[in-house]
Backbone bond lengths (Angstrom), bond angles and torsions (degrees), N, CA, C in turn:
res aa  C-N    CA-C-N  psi(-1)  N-CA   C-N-CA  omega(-1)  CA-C   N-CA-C  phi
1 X - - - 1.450 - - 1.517 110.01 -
2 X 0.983 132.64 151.43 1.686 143.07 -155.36 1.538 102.44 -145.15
3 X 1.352 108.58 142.07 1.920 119.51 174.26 1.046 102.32 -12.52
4 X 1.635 106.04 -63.43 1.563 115.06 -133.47 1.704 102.29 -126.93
5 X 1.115 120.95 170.76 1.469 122.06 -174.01 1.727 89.91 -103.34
6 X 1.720 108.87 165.88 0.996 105.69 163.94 1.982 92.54 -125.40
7 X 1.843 96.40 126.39 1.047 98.48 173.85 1.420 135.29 -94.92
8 X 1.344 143.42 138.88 1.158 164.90 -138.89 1.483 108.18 -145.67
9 X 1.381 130.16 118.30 1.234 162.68 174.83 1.686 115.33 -122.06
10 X 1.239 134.49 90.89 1.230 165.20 -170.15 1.770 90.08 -86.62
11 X 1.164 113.85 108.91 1.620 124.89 170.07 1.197 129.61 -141.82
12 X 1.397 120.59 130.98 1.828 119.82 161.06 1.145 94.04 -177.30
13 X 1.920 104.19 134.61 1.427 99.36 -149.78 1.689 89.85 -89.78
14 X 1.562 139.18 13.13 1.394 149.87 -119.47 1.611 74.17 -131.51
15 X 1.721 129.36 88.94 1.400 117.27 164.15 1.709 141.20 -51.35
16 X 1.120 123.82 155.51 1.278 91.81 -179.95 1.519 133.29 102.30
17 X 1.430 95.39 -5.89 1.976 128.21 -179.76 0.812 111.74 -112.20
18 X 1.442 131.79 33.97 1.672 117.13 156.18 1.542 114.55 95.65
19 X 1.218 99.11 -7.35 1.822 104.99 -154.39 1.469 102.87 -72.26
20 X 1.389 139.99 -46.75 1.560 132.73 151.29 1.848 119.57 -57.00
21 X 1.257 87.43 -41.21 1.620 74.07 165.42 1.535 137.57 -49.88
22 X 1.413 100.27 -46.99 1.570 134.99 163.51 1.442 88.43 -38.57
23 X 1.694 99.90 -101.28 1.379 99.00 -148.44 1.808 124.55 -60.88
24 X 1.208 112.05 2.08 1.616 122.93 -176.52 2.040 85.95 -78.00
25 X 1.202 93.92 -65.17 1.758 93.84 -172.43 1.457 117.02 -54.84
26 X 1.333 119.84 -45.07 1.504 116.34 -175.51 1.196 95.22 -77.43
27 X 1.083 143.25 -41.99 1.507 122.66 178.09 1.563 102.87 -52.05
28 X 0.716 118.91 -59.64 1.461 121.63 -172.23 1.851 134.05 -48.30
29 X 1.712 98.28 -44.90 1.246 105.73 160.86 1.865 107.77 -82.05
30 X 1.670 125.39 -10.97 1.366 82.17 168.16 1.412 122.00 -98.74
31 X 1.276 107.67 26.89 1.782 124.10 -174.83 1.825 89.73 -89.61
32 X 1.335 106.40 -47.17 1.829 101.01 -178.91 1.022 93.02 -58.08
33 X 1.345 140.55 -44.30 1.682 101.08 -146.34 1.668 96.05 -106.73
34 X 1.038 106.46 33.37 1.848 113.98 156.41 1.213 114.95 105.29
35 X 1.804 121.73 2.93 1.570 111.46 -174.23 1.911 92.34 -80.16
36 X 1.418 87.67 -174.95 1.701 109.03 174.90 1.511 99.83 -119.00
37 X 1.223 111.74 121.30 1.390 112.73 175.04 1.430 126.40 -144.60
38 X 1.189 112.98 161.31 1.552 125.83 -148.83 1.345 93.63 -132.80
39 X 1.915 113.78 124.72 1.555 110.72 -168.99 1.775 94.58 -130.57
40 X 1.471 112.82 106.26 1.371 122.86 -168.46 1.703 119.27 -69.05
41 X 0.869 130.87 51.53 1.496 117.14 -168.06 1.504 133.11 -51.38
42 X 1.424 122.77 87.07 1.261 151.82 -160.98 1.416 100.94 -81.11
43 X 1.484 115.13 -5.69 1.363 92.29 -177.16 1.467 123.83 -123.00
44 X 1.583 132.43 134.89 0.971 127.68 -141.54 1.756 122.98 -65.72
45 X 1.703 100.44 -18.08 1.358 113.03 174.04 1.273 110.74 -48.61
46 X 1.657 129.08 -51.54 1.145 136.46 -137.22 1.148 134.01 95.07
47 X 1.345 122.09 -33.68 1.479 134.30 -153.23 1.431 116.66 -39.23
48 X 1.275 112.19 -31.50 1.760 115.72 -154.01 1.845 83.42 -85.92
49 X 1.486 112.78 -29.46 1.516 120.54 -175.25 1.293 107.37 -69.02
50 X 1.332 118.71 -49.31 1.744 95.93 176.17 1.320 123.21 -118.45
51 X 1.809 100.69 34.40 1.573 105.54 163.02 1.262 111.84 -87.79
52 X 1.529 132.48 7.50 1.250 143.00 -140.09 1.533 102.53 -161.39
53 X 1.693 105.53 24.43 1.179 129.81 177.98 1.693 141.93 53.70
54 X 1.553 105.32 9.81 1.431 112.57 -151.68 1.744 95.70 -110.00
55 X 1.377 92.53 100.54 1.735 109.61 167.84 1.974 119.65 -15.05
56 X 1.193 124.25 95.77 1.682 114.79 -174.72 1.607 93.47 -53.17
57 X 1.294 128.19 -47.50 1.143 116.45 -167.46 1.713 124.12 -57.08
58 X 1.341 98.94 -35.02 1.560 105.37 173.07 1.399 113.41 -82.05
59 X 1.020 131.15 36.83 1.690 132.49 -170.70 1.461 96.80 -112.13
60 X 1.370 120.71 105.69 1.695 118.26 -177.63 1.947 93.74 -80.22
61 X 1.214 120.17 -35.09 1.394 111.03 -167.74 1.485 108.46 -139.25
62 X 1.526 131.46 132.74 1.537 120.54 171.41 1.268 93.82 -129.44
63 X 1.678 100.04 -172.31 1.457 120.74 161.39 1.418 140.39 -22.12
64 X 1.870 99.82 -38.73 1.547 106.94 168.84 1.783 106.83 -72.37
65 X 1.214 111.29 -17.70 1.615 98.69 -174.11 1.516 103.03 -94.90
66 X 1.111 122.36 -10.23 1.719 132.28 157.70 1.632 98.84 -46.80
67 X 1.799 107.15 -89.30 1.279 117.62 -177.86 1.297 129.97 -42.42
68 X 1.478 113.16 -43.13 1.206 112.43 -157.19 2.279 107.04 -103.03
69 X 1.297 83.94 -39.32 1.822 94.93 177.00 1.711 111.10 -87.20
70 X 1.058 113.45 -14.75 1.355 112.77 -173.20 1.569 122.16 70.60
71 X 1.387 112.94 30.00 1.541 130.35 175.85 1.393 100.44 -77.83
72 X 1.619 116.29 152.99 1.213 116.02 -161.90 1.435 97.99 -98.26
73 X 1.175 129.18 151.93 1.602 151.31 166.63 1.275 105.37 -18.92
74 X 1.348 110.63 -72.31 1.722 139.97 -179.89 1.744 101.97 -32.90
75 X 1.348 108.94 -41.86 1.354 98.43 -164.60 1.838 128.53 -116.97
76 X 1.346 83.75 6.81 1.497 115.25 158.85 1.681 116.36 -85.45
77 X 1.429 120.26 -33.16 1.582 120.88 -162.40 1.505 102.17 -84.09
78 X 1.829 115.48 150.31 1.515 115.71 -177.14 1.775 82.42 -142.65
79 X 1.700 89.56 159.23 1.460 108.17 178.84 1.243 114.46 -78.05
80 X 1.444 120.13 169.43 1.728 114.78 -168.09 1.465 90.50 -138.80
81 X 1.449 127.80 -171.26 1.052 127.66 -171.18 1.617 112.58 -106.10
82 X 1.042 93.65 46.36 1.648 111.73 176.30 1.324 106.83 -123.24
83 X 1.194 139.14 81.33 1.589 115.55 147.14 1.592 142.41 -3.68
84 X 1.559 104.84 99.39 1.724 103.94 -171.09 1.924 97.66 73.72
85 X 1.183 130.16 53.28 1.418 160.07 148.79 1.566 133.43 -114.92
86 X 0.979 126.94 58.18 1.448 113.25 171.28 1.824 115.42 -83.70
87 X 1.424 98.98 159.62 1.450 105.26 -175.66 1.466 87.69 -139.80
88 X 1.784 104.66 135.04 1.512 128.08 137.53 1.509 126.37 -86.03
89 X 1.322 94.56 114.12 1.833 113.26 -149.43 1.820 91.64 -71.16
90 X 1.247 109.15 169.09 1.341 116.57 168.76 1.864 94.09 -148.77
91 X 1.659 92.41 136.28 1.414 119.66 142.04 1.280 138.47 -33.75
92 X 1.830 117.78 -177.64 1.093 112.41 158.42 1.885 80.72 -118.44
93 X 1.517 132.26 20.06 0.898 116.87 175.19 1.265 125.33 -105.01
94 X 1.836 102.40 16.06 1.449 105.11 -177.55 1.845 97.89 -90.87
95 X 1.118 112.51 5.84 1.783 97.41 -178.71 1.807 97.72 -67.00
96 X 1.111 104.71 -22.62 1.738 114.08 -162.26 1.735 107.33 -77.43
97 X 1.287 106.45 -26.47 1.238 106.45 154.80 1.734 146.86 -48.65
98 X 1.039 79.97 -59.93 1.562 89.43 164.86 1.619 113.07 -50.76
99 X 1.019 122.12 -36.90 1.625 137.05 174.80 1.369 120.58 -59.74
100 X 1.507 92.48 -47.17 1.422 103.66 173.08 1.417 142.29 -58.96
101 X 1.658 87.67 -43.23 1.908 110.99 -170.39 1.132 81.09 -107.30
102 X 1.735 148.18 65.43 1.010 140.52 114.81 0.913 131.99 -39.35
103 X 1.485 137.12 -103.80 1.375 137.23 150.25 1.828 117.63 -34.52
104 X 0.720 130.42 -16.38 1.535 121.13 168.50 1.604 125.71 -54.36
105 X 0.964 116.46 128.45 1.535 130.35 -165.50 1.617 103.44 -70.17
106 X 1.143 122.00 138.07 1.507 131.98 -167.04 1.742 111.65 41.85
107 X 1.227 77.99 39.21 2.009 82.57 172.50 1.492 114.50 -67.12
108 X 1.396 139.18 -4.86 1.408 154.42 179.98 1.293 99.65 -85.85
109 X 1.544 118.46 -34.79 1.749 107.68 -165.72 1.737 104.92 -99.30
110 X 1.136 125.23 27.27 1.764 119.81 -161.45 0.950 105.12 -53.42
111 X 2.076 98.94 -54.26 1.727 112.50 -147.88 1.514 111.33 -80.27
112 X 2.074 95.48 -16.33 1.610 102.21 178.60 1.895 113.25 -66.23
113 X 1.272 95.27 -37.15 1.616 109.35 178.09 1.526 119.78 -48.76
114 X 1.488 94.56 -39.35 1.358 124.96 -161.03 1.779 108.80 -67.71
115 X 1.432 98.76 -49.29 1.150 136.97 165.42 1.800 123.53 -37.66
116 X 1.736 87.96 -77.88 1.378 95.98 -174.10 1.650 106.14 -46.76
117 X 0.634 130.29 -52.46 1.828 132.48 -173.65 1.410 108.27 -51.76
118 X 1.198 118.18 -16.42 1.798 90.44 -179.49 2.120 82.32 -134.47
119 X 1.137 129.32 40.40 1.524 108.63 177.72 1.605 106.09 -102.24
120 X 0.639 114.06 41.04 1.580 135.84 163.67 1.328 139.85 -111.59
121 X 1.322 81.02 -15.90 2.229 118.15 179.00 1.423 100.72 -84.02
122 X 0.920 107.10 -25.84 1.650 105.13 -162.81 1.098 145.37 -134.73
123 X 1.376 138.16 99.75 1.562 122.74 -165.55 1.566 100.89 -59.34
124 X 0.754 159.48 -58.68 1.519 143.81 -141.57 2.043 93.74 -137.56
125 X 1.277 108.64 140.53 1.341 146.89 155.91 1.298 112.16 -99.42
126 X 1.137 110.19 123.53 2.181 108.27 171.20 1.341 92.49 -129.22
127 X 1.408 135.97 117.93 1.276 127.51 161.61 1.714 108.75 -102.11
128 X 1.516 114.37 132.39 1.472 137.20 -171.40 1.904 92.40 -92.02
129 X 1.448 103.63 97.58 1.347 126.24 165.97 1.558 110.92 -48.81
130 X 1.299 125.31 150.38 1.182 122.23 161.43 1.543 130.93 -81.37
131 X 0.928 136.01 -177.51 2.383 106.39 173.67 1.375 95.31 -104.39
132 X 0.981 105.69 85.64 1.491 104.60 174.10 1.763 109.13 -173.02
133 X 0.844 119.34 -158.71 1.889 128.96 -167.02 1.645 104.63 -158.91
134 X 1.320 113.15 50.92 1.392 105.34 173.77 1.287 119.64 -150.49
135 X 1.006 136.08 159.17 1.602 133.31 -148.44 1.228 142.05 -35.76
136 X 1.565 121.43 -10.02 1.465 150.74 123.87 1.652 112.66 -23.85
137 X 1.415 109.45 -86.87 1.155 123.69 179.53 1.722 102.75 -61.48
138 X 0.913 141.35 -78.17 1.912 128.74 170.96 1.852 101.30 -10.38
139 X 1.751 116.31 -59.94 0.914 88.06 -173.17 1.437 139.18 -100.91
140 X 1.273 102.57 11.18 1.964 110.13 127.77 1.250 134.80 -58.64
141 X 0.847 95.20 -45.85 2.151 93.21 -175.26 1.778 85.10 -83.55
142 X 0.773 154.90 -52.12 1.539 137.49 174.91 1.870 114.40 -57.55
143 X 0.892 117.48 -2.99 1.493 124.17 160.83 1.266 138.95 -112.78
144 X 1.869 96.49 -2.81 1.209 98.12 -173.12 1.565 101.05 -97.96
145 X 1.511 117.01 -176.36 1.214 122.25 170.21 1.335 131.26 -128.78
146 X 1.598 111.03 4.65 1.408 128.26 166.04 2.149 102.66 -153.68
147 X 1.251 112.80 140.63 1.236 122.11 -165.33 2.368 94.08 -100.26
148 X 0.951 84.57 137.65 1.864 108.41 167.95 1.465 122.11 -111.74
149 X 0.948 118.64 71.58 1.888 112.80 -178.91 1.679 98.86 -89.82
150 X 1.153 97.49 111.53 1.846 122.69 145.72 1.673 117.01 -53.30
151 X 1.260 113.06 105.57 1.520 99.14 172.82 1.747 102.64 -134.00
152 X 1.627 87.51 120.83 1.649 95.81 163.55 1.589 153.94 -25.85
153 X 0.878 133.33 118.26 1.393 109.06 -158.43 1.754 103.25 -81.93
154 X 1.190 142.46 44.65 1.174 150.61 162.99 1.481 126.20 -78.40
155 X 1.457 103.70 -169.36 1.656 102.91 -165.86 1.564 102.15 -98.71
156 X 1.749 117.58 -8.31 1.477 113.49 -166.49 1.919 86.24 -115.55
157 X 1.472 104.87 21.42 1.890 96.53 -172.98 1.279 104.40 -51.12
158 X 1.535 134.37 -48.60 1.393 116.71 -155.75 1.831 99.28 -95.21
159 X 0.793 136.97 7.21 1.398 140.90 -171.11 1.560 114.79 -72.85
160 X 1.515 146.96 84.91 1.226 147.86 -157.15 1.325 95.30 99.01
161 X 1.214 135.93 -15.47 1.693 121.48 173.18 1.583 104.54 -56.54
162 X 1.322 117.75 -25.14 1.427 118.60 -171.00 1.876 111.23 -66.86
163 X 1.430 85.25 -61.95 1.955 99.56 179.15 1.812 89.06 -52.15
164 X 1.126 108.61 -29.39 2.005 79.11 -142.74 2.237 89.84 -77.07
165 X 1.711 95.69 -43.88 2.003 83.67 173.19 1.508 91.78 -64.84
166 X 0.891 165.86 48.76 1.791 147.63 149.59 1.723 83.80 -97.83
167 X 1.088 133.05 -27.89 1.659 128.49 -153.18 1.275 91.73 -107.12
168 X 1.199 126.81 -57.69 1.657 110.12 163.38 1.108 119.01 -11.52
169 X 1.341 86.93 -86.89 1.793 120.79 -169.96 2.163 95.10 -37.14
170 X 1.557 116.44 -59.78 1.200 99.75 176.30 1.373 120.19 -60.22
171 X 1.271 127.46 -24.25 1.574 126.88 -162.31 2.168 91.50 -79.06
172 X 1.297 111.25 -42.39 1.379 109.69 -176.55 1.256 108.37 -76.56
173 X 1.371 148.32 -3.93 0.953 169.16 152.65 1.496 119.80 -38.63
174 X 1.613 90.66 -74.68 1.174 109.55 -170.75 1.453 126.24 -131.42
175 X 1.435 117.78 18.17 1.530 111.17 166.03 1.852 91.40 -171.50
176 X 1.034 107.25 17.05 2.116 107.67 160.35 1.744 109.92 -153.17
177 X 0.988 101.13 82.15 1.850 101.98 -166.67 1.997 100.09 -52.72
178 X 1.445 104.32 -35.34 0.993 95.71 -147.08 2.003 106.72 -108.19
179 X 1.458 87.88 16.09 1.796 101.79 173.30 1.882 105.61 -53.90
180 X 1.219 91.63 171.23 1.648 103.76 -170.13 1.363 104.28 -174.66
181 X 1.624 116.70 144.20 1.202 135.81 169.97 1.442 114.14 -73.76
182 X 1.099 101.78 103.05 1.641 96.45 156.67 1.628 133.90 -63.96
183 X 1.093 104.42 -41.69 1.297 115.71 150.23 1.786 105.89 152.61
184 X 1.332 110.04 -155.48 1.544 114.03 175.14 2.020 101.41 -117.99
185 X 1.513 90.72 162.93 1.426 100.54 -173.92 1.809 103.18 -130.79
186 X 1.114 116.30 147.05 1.495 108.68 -157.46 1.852 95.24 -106.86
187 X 1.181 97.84 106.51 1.493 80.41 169.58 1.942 137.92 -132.24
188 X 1.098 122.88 -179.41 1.570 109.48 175.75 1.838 88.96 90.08
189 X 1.299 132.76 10.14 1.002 129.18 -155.45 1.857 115.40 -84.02
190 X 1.844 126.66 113.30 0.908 93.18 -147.64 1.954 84.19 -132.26
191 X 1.343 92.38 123.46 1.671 106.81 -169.28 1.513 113.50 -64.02
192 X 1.116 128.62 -2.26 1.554 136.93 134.96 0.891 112.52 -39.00
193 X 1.282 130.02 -85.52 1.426 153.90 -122.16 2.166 90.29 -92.61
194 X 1.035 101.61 124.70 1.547 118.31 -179.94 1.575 117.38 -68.77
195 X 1.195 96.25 -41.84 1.933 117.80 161.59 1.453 119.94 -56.56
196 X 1.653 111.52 -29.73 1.511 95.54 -177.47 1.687 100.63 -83.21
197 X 1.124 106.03 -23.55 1.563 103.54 -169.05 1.494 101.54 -59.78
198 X 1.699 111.08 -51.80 1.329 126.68 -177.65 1.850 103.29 -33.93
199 X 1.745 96.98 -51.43 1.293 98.15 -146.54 1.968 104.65 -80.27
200 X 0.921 109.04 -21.65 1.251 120.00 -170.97 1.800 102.77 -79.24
201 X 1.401 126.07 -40.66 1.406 119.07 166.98 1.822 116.27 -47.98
202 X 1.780 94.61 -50.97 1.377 98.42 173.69 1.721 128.62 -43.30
203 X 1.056 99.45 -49.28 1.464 128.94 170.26 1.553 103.20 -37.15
204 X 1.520 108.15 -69.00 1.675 116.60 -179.77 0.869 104.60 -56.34
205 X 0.881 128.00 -4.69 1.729 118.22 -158.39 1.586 107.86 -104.45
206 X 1.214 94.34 -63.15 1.656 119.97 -151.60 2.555 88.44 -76.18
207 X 1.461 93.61 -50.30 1.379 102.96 -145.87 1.811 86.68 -68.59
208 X 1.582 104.01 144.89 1.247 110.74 -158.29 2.020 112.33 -101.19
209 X 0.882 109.94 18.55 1.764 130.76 -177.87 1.646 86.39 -137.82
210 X 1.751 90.47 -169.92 1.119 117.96 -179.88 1.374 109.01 -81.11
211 X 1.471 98.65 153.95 1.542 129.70 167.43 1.326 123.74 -119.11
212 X 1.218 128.35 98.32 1.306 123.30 -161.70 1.338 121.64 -68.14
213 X 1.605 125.71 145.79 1.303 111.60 -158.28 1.573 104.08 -82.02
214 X 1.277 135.40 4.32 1.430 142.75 -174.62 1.650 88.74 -89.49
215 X 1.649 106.51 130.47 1.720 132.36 -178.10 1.438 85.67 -95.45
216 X 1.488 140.60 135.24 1.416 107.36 110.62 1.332 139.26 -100.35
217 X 1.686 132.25 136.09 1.187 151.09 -146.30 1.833 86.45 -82.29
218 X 1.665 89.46 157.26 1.410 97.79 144.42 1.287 116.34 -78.96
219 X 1.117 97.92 153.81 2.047 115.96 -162.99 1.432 94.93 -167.50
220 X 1.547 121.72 103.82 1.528 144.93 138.28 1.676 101.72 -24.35
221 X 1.089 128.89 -42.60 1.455 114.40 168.14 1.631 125.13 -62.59
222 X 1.814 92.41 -47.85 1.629 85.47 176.43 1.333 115.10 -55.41
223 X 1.222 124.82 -45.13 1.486 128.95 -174.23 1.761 108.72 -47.93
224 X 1.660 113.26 -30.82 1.667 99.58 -133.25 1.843 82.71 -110.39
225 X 1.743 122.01 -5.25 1.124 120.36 -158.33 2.061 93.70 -87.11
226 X 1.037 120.26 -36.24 1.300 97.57 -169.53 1.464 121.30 -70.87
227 X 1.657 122.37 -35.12 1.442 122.79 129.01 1.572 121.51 -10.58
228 X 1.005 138.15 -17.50 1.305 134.38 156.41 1.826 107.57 -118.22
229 X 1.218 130.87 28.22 1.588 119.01 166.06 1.707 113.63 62.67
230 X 1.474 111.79 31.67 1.374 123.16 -143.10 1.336 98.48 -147.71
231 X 1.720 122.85 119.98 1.120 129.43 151.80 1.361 121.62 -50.99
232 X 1.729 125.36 165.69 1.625 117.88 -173.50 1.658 77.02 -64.25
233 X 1.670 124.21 -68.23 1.479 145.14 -169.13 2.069 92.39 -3.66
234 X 1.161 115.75 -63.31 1.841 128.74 -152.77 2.043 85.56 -91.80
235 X 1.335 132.64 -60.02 1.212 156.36 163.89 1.827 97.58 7.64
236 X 1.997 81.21 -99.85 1.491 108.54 -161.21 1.695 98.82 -150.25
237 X 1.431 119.09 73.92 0.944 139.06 171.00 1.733 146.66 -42.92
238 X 1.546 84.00 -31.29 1.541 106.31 147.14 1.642 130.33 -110.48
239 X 1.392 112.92 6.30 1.531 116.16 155.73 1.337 134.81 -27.50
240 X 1.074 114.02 -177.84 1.784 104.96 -174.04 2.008 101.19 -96.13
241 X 1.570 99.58 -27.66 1.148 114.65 -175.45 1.299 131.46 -71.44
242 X 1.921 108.49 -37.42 0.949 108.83 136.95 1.491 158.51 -87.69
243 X 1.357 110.51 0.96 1.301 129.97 146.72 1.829 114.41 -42.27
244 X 1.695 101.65 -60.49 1.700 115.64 173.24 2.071 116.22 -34.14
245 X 1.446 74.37 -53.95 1.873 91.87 -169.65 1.724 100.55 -67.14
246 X 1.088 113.66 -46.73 1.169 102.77 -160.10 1.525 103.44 -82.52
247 X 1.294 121.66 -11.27 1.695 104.57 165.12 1.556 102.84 -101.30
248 X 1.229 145.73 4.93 1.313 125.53 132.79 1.609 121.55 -55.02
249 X 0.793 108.02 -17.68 1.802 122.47 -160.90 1.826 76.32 -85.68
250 X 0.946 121.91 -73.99 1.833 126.78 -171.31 1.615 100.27 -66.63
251 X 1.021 131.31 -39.52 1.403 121.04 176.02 1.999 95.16 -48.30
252 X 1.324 116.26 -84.09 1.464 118.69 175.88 1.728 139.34 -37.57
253 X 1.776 94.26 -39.40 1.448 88.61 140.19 1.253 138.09 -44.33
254 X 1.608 111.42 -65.41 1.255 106.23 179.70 1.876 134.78 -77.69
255 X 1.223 98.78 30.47 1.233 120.43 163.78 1.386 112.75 -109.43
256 X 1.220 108.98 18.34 1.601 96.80 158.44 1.396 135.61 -85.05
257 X 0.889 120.83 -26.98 1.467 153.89 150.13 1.459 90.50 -14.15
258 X 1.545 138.00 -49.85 1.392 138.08 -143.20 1.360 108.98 -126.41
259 X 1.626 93.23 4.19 2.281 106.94 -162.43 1.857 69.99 -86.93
């Protein structure tokens, strides 16, 4: 465990890219290889909440009672079946949030507030973005301290990549001076298919940070593991998928050196 957390914000407002998939697994392989980590679920579906097996119905307190009641972090978070894994559960009652802390004064800094109190607990923070660009997601990327974009290996992959760095760029601007791209991660990527190859050069090309050299493939496992409350890691452990995650998981480790 280390001072400080290193935070992680998982974003693209383009559904459907991996972006809970992502962050359910990398949280997960960097809990194997010994960090302590804390996986925020920001998004109102739930998904990252009960891909990681934890009943919405049995959730006495989440994230919306963070944001919206002013309950502390600490006493919202439950253990998962990962060793050195905690998850801050989300609702379907955090859509109501955003509604709420409308007019409320420093409504951009909640999740940072939320935050500061337990970032000492934890080597790694992953917060699970919502697909969207609206006051949810602001107050992730305003809490986070390095950005994760998931991009599809499709024919419309770079399409909204533009708006979503324009929102960066405003969020570092003007309420996180000191945010930063971690980079993009290519995923759904399927070595058949002539287009992903297409699409993934484009990617190098065009996308203006890093691209990490870890693909992840389509894999029928990744898809079929959160259906069981189950990381690929607990899933299908020697998969292709989890093989993928877990050397993104070591690709990012070893960028600490430079955090």
């Amino acid at each position: 465990m280390t001072d400080m957390s290193r935070i992680i914000a998982i974003t693209n407002q383009k559904g459907g890219v991996g972006k809970t998939t992502t962050a359910i697994n990398l949280s997960a392989n960097l809990a194997e290889s010994g960090k302590f980590v804390l996986l925020v679920d920001m998004d109102p579906q739930g998904n990252a909440t009960s891909g990681l097996g934890v009943d919405h119905n049995e959730i006495e307190k989440g994230i919306y009672d963070v944001l919206a009641r002013n309950v502390p972090l600490r006493d919202v978070v439950v253990n998962t079946n990962h060793e050195g894994l905690r998850l801050a559960p989300a609702t379907n009652l955090l859509a109501a949030a955003a509604v709420e802390l409308v007019n409320e004064e420093g409504r951009e800094y909640k999740l940072t507030q939320a935050l500061d109190e337990v970032k000492g607990m934890y080597d790694y923070i992953i917060i699970d973005c919502p697909p969207s660009l609206g006051l949810l997601t602001v107050n992730a990327l305003t809490a986070a301290e390095e950005i994760l974009i998931p991009i599809q290996s499709e024919y419309y992959a770079l399409e909204g990549l533009g708006q979503l760095l324009n929102t960066l760029h405003l969020v570092k601007d003007n309420l996180r001076h000191d945010l930063k791209i971690l980079g993009a991660v290519i995923t759904m990527f399927d070595k058949r298919n002539k287009l992903s190859g297409q699409v993934q050069a484009e990617v190098q090309q065009h996308f203006p940070y890093r691209v990490f050299q870890t693909v992840i493939p389509r894999n029928v496992r990744l898809t079929e593991a959160p259906s069981y409350g189950q990381s690929i890691v607990h899933y299908d452990k020697s998969s292709s998928g989890a093989t993928a995650y877990r050397s993104l998981a070591e690709e990012i480790l070893n960028l600490e050196d430079n955090f």
